[in-house]
N, C-alpha and C positions, 0 to 999 in steps of 0.2 A: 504493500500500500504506500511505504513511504517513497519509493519508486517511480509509483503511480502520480505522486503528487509533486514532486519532482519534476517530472516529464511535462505534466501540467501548466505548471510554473513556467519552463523554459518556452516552449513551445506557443503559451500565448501572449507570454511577456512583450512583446513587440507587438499586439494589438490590442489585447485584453486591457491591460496596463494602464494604455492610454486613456484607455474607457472608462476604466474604473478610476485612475484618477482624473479622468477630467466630471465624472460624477462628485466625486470627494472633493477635488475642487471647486466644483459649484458651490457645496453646501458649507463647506471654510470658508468661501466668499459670502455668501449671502449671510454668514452666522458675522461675519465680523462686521459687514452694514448695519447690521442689528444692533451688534454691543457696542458701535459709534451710536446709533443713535440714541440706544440705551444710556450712556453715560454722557449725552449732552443734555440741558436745563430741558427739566419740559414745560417749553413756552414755545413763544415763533420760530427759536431757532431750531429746534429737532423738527416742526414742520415743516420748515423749509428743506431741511435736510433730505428728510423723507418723499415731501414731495418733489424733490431732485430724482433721488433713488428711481422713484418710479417712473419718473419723466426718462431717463435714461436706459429701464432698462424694461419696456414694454415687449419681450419675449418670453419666451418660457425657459427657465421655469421658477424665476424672477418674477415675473409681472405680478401674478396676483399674490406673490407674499410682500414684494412694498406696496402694494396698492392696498390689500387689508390692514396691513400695519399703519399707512397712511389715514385710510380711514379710521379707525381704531381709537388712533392716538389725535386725532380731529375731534370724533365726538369724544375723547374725555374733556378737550380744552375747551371743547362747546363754541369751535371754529369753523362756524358757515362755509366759510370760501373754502379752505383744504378738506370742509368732509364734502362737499360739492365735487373735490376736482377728485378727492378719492373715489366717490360714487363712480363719477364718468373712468376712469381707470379701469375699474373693478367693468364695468360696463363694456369696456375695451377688449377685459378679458374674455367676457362670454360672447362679446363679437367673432371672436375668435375661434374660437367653438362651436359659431353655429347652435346658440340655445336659444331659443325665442324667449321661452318662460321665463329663463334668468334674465337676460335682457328687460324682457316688462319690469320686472321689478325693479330693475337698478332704474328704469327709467322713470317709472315714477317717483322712486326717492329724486334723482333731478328734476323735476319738477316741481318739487317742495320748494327746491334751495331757487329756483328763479328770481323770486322778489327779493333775497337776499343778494344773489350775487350780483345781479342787475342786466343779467345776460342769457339770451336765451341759445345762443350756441351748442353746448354741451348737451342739453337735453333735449336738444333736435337733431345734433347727429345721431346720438344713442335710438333714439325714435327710430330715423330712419335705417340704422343695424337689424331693428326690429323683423324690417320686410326682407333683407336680404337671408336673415336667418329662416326665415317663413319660406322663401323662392326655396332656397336650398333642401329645405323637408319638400319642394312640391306643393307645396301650400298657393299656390298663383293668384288662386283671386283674392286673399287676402293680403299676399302679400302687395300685391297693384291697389289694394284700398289704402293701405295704411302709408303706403311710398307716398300716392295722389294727398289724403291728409295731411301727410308730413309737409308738404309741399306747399301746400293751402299755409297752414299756418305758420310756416317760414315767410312765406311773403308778406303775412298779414303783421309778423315780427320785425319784419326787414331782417331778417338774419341770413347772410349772403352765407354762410357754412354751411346753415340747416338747411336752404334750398338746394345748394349742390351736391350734397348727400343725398337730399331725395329723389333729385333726379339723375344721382349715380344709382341707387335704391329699385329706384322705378326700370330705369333700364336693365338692370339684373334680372329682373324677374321678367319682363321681355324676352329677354336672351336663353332665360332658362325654359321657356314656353315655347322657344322657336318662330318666335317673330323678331329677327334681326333688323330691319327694318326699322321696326319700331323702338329697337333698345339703342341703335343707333341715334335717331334723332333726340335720345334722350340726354344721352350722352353728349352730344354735341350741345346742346342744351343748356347743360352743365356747363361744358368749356365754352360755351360765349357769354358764360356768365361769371368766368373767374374777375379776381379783383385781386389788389393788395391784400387787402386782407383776409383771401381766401387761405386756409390752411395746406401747406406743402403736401402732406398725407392724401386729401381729396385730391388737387391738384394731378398726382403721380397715378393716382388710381384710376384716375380719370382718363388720362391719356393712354395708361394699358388697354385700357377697356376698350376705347376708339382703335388703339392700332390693331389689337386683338380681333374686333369685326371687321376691317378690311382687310385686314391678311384672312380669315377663312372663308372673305369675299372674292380672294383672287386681287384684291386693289393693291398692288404692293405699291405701285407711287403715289396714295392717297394713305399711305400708313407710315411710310418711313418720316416724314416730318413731324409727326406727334410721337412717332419713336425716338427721334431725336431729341424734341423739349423734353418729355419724358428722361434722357439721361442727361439732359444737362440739368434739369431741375434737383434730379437726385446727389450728382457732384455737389451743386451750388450748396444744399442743405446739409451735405456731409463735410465739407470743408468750411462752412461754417461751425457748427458741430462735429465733430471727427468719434467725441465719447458718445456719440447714439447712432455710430455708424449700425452696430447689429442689429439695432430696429429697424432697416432699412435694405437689410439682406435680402429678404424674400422680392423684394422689388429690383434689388439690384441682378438679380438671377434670372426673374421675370423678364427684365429689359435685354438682358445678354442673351437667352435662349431666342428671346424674338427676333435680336439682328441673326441668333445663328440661321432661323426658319426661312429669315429673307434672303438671306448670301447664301444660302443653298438652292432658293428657286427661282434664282437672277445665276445659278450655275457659277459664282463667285467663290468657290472653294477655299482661297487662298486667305480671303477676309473672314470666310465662316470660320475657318479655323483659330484666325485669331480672338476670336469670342467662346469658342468650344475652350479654348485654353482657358480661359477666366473662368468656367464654370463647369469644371470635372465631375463636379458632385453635384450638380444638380435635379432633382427628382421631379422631375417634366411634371407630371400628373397633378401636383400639388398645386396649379397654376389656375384656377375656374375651375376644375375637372371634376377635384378630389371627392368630389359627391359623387360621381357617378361611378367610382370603384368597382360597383356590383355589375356591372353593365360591362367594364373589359373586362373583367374576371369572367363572368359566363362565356365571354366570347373567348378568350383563353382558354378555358377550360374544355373547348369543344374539339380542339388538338389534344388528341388523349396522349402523345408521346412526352407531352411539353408540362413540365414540372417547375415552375417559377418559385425561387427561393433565396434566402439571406434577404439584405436591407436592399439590393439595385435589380435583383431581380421581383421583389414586389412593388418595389416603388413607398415601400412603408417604412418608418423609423422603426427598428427592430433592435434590440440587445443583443447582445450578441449571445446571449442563451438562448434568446426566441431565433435566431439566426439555424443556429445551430441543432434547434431542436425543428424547425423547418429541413433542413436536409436530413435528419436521423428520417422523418417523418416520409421524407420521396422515397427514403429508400426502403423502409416496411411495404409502403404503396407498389413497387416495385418487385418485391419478394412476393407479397402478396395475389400480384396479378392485378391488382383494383385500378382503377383512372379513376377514382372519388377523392377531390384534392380537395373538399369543404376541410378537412382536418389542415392543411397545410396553409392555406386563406386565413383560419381562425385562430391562426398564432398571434400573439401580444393584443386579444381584444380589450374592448375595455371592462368587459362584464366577465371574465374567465382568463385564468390564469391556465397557458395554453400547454404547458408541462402537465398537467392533469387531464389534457384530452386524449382518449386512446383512441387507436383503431376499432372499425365496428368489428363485432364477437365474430362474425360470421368468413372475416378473413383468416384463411391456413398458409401460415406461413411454410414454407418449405427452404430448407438447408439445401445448399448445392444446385439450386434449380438456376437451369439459364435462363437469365436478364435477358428482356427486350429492350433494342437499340434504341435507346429515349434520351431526349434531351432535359438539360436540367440549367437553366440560367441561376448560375451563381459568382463567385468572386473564388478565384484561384487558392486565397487565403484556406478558405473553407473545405475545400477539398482536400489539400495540405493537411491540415491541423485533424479530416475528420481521418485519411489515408494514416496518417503516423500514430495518433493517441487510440486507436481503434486496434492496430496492431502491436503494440505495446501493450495495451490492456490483456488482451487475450494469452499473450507471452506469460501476464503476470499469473491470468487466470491457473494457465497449464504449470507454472509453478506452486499454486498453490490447491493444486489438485480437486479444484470445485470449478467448474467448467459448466453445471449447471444453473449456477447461482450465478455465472453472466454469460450465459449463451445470447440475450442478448446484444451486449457488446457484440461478440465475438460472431454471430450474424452479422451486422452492420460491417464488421471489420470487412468479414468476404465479400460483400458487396461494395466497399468501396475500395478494396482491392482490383475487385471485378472492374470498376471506374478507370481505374488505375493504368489497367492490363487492357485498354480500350472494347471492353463490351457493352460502354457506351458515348454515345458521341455527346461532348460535352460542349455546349457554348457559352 
């Protein structure tokens, strides 16, 4: 065993490692924000502090522990304006998420704080989060009621954020209905109605959104200029700022995969590439898409050789235990004889810890049987670490002469052996 752990240690020290300390790291960093704010006076200045904290660091998995500690420590001081800006924060967060219900709520607590703060911005974007989290459940006509709403009483406000929300809002749910057309003039909408004081955020979203419908309109010389404000919007705001560049990643990936989509179908290769370089790691799907998951999934799944696994083969943020329990998983299915990959899909959900899912009862596994030539999208890493720790284990098994007690393992080994020894084609 001590062996075993050893091997373990070495083998995914160069990946694991980094995982796990940049986990541990998060939680050193966010515990020492803490006990900064912990140990300054609590008056305005830990507010502000806090509300810095948050302002900087609106990702996960940061965002909503300064945005409740923000609020928190707001209503102890019985400070309108910071438990206001907390609310919207926290409100950010379940933007994010796609929860309606959480949303309403936070939105009507902004609502409260409006005659306080004296500003109706905050709780009309939040508002209009409402409809985009409703488009995304499928919810359409509600959510085109509450976008139209929101919109109504933006103007009735003069609130130039809350209007262009809405009708960033309104044309989401268009787009998500399949009236492009319509999500379009919405959008554009929006962008002849920016101002100074429109907010950079609306602004950038804005302009994805517009180039996004012309490029799947075939427009590509009506979409490269709003791709362009688009990335020079987001330089400007990051070089102003440089400590909220991470808040600004998912856009900044978003605008890079877009020039790569257009210098690929302008046949510009040499330009695509230099944008494919800026963005190695990026997970295409998470772009508008990520809701529709069940929908390439089924249609994946209908290639019964084709086995999608680890973090770039799903397109999912995966640990690398869900990674790895993903490939154990192809290869039971595979032993097996089955194409039923819902068990490999339903790794790191949110409601089941996917270590605890088995194969159905009715699969017979059989020792020594010949693999069918199937493909499996994974990362090389994976293979490596499942090819070496798999054969070692078994080594160790036959050393300690219980070979029952991890047949197991020592299945999985032969089959990724079998990988190995090309009895399947891997891409």
């Amino acid at each position: 065993m001590k062996r075993i752990l050893i091997l373990i240690h070495v083998l995914f020290c160069g990946y694991i490692c980094p995982l796990l300390a940049e986990d541990t790291g998060a939680v050193r960093y966010q515990d020492s924000i803490l006990k900064v704010a912990d140990a300054l006076p609590a008056t305005l200045v830990r507010l502000t502090y806090l509300r810095d904290m948050a302002y900087k660091h609106q990702y996960a998995p940061y965002n909503m522990t300064f945005s409740t500690r923000l609020y928190e420590e707001a209503r102890r001081q019985k400070n309108a304006f910071y438990e206001n800006m907390g609310a919207y924060y926290l409100a950010a967060c379940y933007d994010k998420k796609h929860d309606p219900d959480s949303l309403s709520y936070w939105v009507d607590v902004l609502k409260d704080f409006v005659s306080q703060v004296g500003t109706y911005d905050y709780y009309l974007e939040q508002k209009a989060a409402i409809s985009r989290a409703l488009a995304s459940k499928r919810q359409i006509e509600k959510a085109v009621y509450v976008a139209k709403e929101t919109l109504e009483e933006s103007k009735l406000r003069h609130s130039n954020n809350g209007m262009i929300a809405a009708y960033n809002s309104l044309g989401c749910a268009y787009g998500v209905s399949s009236r492009p057309n319509e999500a379009l003039d919405s959008f554009l909408e929006a962008y002849r109605n920016f101002s100074p004081q429109t907010k950079a955020s609306l602004k950038v979203d804005i302009l994805s959104r517009i180039a996004q419908v012309y490029g799947n309109g075939g427009k590509d010389s009506l979409k490269l200029p709003y791709l362009h404000e688009m990335d020079t919007t987001l330089q400007t705001v990051i070089s102003k700022e440089p400590e909220t560049r991470k808040n600004w990643s998912n856009f900044e990936i978003d605008c890079e995969v877009k020039y790569i989509l257009h210098y690929m179908n302008q046949k510009n290769f040499t330009v695509a590439h230099e944008h494919i370089e800026k963005v190695k790691k990026a997970y295409p799907v998470y772009f508008g898409t990520y809701d529709r998951m069940g929908e390439l999934t089924a249609w994946l799944n209908k290639i019964e050789n084709l086995f999608c696994i680890g973090r770039n083969g799903q397109h999912r943020y995966n640990n690398m235990d869900h990674s790895m329990m993903t490939a154990f998983c192809a290869v039971d299915l595979l032993l097996a004889g089955s194409t039923d990959k819902e068990h490999i899909w339903s790794a790191n959900t949110e409601k089941a810890y996917h270590e605890k899912n088995k194969l159905p009862e009715n699969h017979n596994f059989q020792f020594g049987k010949t693999l069918p030539v199937s493909r499996i999208i994974f990362t090389d890493f994976f293979l490596f670490v499942i090819v070496k720790m798999e054969r070692h284990l078994r080594e160790e098994c036959r050393c300690q002469r219980n070979i029952e007690m991890h047949k197991n393992q020592c299945r999985k080994a032969e089959s990724c052996l079998n990988i190995k020894n090309g009895r399947f084609a891997a891409i």
